[in-house]
PDBQT receptor file of N, H, CA, C and O in Angstrom, charges set to zero:
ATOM      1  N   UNK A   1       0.845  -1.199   0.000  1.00  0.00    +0.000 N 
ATOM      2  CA  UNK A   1       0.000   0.000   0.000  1.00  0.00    +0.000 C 
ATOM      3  C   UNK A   1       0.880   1.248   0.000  1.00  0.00    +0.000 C 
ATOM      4  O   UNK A   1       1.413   1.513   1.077  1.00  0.00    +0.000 OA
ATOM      5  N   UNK A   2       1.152   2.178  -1.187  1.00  0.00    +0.000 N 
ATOM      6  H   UNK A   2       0.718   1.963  -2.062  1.00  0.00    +0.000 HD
ATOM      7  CA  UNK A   2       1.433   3.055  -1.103  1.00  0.00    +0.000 C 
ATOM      8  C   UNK A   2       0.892   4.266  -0.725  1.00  0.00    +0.000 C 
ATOM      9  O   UNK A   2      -0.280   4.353  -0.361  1.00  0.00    +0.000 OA
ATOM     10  N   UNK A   3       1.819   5.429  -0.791  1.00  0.00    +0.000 N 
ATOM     11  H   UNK A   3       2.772   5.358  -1.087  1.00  0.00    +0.000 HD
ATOM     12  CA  UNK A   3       1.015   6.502   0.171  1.00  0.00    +0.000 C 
ATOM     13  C   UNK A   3       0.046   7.395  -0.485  1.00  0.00    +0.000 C 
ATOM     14  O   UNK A   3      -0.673   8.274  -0.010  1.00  0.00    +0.000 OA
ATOM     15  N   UNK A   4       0.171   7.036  -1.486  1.00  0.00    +0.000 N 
ATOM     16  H   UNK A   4       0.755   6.322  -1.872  1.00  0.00    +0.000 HD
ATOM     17  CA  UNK A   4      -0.974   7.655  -2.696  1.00  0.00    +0.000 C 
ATOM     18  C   UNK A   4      -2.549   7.402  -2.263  1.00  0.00    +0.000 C 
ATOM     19  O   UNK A   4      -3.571   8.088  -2.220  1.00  0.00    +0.000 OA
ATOM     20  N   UNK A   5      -2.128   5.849  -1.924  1.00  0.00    +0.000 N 
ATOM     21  H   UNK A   5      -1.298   5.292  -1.959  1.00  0.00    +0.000 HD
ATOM     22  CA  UNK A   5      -3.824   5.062  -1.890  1.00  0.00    +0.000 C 
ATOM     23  C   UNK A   5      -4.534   5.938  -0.568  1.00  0.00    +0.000 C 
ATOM     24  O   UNK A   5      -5.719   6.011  -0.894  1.00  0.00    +0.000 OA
ATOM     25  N   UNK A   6      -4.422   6.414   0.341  1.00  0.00    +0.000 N 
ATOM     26  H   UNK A   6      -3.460   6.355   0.606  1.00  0.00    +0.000 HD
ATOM     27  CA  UNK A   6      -4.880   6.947   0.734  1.00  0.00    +0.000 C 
ATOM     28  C   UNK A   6      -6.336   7.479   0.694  1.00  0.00    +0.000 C 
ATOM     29  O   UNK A   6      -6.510   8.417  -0.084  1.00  0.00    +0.000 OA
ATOM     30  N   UNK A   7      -7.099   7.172   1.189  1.00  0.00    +0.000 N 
ATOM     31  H   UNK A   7      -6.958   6.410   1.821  1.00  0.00    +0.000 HD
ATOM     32  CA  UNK A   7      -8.812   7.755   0.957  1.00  0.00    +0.000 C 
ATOM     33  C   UNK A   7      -8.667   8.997   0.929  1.00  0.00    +0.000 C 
ATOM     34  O   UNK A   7      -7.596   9.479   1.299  1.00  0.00    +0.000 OA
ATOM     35  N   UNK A   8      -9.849   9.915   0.424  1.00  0.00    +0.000 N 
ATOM     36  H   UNK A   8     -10.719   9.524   0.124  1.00  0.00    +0.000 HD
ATOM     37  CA  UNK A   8     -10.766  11.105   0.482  1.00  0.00    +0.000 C 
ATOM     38  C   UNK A   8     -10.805  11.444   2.252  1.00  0.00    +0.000 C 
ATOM     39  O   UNK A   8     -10.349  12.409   2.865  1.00  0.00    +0.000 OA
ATOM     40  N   UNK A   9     -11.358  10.531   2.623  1.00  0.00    +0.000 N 
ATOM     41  H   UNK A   9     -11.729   9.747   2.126  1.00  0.00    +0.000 HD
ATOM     42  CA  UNK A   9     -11.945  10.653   3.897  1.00  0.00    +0.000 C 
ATOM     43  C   UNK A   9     -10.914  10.342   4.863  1.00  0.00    +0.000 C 
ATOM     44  O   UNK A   9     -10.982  11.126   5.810  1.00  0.00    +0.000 OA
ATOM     45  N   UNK A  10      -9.908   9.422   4.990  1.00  0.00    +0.000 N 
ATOM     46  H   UNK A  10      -9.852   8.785   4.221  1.00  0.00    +0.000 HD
ATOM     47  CA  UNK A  10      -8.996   9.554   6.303  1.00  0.00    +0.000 C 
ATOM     48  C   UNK A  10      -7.913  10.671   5.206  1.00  0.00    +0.000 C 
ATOM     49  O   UNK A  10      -7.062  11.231   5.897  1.00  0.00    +0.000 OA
ATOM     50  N   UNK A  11      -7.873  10.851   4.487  1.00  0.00    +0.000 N 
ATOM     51  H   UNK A  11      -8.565  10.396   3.926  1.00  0.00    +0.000 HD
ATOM     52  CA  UNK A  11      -6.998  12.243   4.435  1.00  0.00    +0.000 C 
ATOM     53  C   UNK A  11      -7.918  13.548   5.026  1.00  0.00    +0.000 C 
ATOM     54  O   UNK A  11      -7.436  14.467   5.687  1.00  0.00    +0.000 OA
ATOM     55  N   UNK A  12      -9.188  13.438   4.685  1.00  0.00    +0.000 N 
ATOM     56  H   UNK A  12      -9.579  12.691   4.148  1.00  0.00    +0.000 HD
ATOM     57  CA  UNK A  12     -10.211  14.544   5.871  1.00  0.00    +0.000 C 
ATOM     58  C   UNK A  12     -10.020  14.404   7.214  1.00  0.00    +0.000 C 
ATOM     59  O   UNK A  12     -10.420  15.372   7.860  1.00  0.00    +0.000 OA
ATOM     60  N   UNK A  13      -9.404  13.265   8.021  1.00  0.00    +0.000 N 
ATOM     61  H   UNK A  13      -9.079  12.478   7.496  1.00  0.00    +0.000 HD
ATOM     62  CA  UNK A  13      -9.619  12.862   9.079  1.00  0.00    +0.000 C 
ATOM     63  C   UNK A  13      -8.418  13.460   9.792  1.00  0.00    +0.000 C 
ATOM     64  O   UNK A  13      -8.554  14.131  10.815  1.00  0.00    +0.000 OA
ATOM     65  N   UNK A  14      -7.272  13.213   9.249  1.00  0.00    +0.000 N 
ATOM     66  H   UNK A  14      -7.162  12.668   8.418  1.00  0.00    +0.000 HD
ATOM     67  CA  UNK A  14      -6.119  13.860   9.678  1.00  0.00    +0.000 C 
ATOM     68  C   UNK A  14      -5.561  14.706   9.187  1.00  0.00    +0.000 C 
ATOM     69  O   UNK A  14      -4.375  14.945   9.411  1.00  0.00    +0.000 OA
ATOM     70  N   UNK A  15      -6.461  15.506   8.217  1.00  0.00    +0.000 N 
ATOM     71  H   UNK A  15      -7.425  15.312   8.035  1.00  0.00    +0.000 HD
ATOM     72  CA  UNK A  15      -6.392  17.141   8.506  1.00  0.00    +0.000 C 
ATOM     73  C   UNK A  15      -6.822  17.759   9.210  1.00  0.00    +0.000 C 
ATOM     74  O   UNK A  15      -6.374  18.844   9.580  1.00  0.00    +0.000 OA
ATOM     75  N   UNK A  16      -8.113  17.059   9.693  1.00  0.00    +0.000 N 
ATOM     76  H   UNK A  16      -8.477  16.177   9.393  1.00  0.00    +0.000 HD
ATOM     77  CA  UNK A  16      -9.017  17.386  10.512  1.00  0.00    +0.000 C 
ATOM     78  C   UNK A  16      -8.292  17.496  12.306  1.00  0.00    +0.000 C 
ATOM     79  O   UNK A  16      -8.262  18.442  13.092  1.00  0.00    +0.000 OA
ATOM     80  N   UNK A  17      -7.910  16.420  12.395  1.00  0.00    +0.000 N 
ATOM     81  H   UNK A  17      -7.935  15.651  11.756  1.00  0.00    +0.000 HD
ATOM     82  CA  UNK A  17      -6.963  16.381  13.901  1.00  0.00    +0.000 C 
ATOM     83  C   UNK A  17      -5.615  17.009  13.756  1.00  0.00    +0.000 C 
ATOM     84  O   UNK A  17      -4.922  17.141  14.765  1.00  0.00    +0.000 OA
ATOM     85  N   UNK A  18      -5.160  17.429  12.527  1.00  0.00    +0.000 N 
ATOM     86  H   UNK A  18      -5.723  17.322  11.708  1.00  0.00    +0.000 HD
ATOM     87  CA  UNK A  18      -3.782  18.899  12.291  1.00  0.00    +0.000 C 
ATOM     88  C   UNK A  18      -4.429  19.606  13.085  1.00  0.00    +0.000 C 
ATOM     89  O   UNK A  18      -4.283  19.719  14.302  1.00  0.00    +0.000 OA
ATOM     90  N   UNK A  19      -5.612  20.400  11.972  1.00  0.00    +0.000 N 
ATOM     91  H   UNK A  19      -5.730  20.308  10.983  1.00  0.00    +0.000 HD
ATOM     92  CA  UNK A  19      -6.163  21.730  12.525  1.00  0.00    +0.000 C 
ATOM     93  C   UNK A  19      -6.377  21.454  13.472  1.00  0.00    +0.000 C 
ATOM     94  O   UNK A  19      -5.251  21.562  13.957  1.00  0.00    +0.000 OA
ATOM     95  N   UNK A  20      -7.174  21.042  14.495  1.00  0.00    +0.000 N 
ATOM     96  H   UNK A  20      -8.089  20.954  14.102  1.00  0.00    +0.000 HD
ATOM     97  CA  UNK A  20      -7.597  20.707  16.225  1.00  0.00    +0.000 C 
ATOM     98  C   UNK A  20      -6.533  20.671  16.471  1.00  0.00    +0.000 C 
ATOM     99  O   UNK A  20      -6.178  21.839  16.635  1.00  0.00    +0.000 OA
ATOM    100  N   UNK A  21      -5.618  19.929  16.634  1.00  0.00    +0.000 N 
ATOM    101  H   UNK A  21      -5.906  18.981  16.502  1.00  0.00    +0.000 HD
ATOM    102  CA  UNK A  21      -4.414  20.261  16.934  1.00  0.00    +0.000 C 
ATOM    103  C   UNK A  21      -3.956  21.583  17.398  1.00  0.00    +0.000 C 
ATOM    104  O   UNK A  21      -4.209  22.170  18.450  1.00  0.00    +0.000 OA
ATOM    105  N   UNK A  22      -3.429  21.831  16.671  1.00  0.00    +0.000 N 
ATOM    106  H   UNK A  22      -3.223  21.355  15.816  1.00  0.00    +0.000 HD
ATOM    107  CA  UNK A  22      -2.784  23.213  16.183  1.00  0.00    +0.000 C 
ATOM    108  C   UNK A  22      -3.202  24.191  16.472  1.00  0.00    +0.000 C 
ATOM    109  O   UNK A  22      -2.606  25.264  16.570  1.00  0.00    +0.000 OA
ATOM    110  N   UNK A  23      -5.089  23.786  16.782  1.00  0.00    +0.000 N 
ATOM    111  H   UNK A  23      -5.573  22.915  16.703  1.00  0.00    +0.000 HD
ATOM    112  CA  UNK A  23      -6.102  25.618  17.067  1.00  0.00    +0.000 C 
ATOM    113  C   UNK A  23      -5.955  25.147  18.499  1.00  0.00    +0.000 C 
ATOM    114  O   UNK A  23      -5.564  26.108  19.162  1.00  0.00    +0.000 OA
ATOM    115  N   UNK A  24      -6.072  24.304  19.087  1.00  0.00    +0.000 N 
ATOM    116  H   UNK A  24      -6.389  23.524  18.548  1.00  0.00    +0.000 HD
ATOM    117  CA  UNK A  24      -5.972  23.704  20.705  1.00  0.00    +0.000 C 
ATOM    118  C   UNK A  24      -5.116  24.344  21.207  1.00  0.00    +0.000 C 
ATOM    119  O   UNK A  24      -5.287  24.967  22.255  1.00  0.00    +0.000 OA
ATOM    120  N   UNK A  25      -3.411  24.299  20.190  1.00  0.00    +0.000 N 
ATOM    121  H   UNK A  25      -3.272  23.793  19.338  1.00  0.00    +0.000 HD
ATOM    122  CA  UNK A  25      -2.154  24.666  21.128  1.00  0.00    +0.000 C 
ATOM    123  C   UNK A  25      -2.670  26.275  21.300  1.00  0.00    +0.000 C 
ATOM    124  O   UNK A  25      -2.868  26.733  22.426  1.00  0.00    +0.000 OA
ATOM    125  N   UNK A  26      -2.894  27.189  19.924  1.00  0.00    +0.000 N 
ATOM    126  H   UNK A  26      -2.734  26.817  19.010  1.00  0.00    +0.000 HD
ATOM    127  CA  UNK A  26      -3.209  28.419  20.008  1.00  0.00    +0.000 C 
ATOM    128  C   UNK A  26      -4.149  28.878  20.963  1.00  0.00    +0.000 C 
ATOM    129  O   UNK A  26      -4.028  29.860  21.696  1.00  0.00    +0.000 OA
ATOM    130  N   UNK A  27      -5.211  27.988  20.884  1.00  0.00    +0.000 N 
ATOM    131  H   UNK A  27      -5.309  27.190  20.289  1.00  0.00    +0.000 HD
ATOM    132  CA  UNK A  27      -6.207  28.895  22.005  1.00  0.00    +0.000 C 
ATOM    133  C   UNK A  27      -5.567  28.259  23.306  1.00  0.00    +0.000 C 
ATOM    134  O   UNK A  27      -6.232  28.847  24.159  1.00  0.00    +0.000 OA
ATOM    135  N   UNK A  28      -5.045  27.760  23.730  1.00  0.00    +0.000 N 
ATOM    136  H   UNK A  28      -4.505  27.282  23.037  1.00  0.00    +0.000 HD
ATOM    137  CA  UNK A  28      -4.559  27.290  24.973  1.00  0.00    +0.000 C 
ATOM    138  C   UNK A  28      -3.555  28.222  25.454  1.00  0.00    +0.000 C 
ATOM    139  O   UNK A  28      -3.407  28.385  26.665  1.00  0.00    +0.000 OA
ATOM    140  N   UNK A  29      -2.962  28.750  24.732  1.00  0.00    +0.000 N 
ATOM    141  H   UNK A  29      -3.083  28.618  23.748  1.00  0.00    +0.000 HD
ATOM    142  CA  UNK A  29      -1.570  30.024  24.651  1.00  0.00    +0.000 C 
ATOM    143  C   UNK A  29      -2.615  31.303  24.748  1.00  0.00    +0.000 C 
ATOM    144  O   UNK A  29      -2.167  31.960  25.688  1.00  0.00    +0.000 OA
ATOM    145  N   UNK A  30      -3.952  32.075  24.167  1.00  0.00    +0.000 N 
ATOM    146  H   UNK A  30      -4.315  31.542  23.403  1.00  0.00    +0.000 HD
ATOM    147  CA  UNK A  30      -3.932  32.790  23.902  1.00  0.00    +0.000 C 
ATOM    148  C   UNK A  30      -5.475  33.243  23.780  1.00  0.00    +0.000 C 
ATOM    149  O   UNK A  30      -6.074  33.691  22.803  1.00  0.00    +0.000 OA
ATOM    150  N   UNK A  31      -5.985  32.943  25.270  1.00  0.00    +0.000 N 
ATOM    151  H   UNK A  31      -5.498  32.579  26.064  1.00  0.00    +0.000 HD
ATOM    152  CA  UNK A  31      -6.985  33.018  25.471  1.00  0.00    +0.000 C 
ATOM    153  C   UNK A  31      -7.938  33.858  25.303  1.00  0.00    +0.000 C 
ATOM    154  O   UNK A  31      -8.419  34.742  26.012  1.00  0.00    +0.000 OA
ATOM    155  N   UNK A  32      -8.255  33.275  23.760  1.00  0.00    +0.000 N 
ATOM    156  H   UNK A  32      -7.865  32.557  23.184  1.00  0.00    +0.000 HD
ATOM    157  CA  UNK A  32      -9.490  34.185  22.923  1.00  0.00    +0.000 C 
ATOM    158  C   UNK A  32     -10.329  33.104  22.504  1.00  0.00    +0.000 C 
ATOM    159  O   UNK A  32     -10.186  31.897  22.702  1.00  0.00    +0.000 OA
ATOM    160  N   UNK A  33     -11.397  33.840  21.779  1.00  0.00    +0.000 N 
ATOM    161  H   UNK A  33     -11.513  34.820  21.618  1.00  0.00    +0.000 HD
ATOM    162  CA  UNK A  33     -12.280  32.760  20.767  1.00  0.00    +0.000 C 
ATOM    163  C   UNK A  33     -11.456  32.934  19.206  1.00  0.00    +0.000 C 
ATOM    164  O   UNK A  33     -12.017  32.652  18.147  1.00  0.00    +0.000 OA
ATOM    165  N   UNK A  34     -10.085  33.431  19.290  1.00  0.00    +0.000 N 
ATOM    166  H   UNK A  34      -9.630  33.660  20.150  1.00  0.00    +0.000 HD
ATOM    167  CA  UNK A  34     -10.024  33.758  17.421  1.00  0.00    +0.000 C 
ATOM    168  C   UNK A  34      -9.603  32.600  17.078  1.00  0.00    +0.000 C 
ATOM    169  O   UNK A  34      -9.379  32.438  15.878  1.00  0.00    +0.000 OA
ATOM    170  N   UNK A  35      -9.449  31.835  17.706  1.00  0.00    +0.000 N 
ATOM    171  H   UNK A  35      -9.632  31.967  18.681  1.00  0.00    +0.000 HD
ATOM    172  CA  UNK A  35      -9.257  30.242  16.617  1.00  0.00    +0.000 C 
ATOM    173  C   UNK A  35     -10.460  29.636  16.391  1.00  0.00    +0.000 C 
ATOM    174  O   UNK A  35     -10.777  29.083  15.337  1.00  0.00    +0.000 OA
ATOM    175  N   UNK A  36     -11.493  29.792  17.898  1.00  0.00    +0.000 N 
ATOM    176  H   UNK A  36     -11.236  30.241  18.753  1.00  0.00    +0.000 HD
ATOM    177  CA  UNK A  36     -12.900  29.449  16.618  1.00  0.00    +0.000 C 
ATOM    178  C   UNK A  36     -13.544  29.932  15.251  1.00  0.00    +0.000 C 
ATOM    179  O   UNK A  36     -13.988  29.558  14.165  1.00  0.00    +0.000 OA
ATOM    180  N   UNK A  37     -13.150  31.593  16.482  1.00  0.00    +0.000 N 
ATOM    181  H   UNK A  37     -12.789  31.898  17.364  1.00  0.00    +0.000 HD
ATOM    182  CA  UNK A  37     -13.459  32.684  14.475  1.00  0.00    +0.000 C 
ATOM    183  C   UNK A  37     -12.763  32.136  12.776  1.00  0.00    +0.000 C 
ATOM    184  O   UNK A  37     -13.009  32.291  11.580  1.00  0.00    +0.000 OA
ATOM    185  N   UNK A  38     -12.055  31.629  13.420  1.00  0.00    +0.000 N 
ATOM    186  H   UNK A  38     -11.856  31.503  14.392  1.00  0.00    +0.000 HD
ATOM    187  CA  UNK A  38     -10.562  31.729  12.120  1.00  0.00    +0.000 C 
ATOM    188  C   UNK A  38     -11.293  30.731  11.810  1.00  0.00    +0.000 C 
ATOM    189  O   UNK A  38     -11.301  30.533  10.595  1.00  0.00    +0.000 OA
ATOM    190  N   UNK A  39     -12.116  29.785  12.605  1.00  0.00    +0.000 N 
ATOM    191  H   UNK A  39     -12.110  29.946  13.592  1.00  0.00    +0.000 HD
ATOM    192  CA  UNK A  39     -12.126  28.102  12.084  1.00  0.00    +0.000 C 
ATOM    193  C   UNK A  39     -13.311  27.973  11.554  1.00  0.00    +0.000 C 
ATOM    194  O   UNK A  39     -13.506  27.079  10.731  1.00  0.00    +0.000 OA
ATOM    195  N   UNK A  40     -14.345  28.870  11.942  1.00  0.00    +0.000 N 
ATOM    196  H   UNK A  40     -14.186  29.596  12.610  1.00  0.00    +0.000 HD
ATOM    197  CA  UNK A  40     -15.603  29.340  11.277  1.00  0.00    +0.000 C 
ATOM    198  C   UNK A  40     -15.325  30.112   9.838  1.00  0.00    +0.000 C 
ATOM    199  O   UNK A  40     -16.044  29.932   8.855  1.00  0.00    +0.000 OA
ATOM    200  N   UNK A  41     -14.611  30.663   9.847  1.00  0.00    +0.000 N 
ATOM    201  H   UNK A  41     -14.026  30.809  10.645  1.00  0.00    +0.000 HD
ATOM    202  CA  UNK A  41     -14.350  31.460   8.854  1.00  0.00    +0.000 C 
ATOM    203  C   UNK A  41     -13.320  30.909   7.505  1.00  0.00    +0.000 C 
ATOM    204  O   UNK A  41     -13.607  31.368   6.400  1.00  0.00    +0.000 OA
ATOM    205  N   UNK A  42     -12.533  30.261   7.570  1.00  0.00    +0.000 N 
ATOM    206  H   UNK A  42     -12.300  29.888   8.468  1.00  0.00    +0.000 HD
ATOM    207  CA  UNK A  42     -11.766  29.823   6.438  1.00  0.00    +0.000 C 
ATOM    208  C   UNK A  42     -11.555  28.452   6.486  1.00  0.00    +0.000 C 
ATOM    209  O   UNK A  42     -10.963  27.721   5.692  1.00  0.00    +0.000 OA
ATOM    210  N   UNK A  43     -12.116  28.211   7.517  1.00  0.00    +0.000 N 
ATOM    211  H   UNK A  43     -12.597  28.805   8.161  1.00  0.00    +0.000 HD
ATOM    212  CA  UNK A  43     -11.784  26.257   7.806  1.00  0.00    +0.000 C 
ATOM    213  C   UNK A  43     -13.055  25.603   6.947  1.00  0.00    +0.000 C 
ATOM    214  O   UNK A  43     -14.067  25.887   7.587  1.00  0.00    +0.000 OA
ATOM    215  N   UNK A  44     -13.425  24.813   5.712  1.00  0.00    +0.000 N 
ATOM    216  H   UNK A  44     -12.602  24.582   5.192  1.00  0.00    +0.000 HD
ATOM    217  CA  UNK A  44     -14.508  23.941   5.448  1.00  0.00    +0.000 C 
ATOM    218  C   UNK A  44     -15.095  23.532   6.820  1.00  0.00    +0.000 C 
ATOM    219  O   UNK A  44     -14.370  23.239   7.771  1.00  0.00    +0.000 OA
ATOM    220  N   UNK A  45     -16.339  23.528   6.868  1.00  0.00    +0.000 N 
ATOM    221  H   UNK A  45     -16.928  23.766   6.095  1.00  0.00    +0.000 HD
ATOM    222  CA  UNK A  45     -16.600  23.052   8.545  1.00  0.00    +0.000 C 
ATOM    223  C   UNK A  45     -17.586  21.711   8.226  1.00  0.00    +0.000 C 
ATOM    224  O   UNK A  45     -18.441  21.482   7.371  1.00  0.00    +0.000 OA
ATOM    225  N   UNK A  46     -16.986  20.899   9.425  1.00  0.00    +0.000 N 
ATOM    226  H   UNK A  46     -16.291  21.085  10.119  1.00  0.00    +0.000 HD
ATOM    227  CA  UNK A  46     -17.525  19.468   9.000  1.00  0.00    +0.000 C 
ATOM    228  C   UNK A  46     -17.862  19.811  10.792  1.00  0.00    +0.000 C 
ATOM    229  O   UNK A  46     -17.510  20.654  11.618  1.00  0.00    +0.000 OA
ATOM    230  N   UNK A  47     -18.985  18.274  10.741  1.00  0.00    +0.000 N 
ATOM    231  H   UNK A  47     -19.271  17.590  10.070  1.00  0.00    +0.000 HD
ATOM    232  CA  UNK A  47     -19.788  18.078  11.970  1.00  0.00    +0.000 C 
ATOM    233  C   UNK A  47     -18.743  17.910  12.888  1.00  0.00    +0.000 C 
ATOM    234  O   UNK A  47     -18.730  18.423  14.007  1.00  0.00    +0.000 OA
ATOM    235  N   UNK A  48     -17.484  16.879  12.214  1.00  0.00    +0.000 N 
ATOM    236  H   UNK A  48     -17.495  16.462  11.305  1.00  0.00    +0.000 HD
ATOM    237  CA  UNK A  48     -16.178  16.854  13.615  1.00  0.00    +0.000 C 
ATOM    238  C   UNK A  48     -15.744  17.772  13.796  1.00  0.00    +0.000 C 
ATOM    239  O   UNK A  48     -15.579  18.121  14.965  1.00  0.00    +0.000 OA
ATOM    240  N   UNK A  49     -15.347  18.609  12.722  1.00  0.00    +0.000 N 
ATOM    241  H   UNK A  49     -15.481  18.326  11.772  1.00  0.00    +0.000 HD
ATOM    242  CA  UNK A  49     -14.650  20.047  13.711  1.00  0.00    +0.000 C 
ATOM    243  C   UNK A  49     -15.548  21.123  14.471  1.00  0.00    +0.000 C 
ATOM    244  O   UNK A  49     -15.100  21.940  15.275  1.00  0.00    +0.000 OA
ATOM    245  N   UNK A  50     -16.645  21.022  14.162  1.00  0.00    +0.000 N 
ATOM    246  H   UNK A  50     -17.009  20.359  13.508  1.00  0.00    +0.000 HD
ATOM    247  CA  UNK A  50     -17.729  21.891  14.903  1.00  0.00    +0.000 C 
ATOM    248  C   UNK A  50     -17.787  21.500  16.273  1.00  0.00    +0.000 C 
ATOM    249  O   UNK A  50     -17.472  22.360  17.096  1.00  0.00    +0.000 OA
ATOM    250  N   UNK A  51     -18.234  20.018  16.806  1.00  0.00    +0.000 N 
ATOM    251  H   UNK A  51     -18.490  19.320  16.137  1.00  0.00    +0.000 HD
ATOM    252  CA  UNK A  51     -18.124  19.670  17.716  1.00  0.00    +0.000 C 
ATOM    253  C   UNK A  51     -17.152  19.935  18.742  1.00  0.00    +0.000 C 
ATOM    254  O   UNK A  51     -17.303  20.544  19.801  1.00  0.00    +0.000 OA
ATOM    255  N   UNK A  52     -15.917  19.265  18.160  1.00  0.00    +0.000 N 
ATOM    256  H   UNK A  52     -15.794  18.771  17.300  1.00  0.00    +0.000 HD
ATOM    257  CA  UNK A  52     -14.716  18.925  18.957  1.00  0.00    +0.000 C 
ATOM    258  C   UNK A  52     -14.328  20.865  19.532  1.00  0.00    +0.000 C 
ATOM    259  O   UNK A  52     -13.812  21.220  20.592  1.00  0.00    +0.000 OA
ATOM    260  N   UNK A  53     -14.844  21.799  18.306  1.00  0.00    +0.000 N 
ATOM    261  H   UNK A  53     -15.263  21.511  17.445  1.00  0.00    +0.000 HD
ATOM    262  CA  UNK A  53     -14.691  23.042  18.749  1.00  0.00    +0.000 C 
ATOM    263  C   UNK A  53     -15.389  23.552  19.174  1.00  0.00    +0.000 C 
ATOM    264  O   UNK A  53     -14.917  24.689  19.155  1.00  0.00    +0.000 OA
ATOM    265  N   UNK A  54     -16.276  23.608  19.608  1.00  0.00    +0.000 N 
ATOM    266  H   UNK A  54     -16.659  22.685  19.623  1.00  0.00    +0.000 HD
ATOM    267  CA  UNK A  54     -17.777  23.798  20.502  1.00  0.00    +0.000 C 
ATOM    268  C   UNK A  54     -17.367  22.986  21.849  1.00  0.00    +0.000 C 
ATOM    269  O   UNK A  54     -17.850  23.353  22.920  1.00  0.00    +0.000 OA
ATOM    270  N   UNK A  55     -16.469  21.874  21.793  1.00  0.00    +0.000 N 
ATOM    271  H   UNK A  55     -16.077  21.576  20.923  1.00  0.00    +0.000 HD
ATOM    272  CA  UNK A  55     -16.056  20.828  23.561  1.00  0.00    +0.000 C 
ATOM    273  C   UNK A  55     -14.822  22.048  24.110  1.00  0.00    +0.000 C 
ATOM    274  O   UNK A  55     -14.592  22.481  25.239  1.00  0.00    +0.000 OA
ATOM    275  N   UNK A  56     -14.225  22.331  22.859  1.00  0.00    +0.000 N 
ATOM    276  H   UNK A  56     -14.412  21.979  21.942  1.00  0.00    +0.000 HD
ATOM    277  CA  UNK A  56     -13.267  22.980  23.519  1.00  0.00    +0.000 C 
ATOM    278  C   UNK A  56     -13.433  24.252  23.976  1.00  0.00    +0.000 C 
ATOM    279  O   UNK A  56     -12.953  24.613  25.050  1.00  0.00    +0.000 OA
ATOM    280  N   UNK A  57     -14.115  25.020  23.207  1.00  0.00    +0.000 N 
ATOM    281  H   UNK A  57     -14.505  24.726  22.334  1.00  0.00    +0.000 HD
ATOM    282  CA  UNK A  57     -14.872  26.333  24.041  1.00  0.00    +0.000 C 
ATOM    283  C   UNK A  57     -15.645  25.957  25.307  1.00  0.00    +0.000 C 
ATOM    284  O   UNK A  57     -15.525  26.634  26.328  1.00  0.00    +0.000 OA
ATOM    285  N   UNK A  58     -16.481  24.826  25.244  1.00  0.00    +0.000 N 
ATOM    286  H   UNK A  58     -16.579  24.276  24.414  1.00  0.00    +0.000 HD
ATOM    287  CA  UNK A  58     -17.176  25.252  26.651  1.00  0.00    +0.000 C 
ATOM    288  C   UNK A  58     -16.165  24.362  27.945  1.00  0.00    +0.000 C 
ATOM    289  O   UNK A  58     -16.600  24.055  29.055  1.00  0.00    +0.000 OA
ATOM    290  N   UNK A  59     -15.163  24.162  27.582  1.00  0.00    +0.000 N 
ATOM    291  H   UNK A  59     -14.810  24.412  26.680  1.00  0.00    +0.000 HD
ATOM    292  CA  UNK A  59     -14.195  23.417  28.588  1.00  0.00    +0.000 C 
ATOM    293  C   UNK A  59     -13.422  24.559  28.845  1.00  0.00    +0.000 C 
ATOM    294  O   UNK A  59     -13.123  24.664  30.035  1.00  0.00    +0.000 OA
ATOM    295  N   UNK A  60     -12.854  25.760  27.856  1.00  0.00    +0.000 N 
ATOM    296  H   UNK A  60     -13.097  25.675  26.890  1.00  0.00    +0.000 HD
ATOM    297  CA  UNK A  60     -12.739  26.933  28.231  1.00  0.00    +0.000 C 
ATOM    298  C   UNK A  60     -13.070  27.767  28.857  1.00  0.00    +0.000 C 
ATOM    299  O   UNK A  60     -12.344  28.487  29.542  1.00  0.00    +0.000 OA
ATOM    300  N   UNK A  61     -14.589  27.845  28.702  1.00  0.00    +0.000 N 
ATOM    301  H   UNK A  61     -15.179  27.260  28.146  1.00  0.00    +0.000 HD
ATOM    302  CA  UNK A  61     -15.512  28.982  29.210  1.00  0.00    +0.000 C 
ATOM    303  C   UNK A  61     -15.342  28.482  30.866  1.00  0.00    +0.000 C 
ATOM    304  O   UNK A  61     -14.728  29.234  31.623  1.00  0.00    +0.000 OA
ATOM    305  N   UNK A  62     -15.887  27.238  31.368  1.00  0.00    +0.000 N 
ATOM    306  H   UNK A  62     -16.385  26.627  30.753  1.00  0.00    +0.000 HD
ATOM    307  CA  UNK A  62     -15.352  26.744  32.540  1.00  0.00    +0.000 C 
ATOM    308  C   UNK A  62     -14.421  26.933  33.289  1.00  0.00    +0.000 C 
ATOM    309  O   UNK A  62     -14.386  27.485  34.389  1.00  0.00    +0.000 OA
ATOM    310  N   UNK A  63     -13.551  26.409  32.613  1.00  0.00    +0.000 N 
ATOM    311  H   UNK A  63     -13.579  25.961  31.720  1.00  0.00    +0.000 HD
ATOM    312  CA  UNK A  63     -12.181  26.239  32.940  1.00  0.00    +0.000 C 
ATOM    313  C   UNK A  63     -11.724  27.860  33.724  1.00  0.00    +0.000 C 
ATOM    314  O   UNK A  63     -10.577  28.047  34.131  1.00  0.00    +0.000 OA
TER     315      UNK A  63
């Protein structure tokens, strides 16, 4: 299996956990909502990243 074969969908999947990633470290450093803005705004938005960014705001808002 080369790295070509790769699906549509787990290449969505772990772009998907980059960005979370990556907006996690930022808003964790830099306590705003602009990585949701940014992620609303130029990110394609799928039901997983909505979620997982909607857990992480209200674990914020808490927190």
């Amino acid at each position: 299996m080369d790295k070509k074969s790769f699906s549509l969908k787990t290449q969505s999947y772990i772009a998907n956990a980059i960005y979370i990633a990556v907006a996690f470290i930022i808003n964790a450093n830099n306590n705003s909502n602009f990585v949701l803005f940014l992620s609303i705004t130029f990110y394609p938005i799928t039901i997983q990243t909505l979620t997982i960014m909607i857990i992480v705001y209200i674990v914020k808002s808490e927190g």
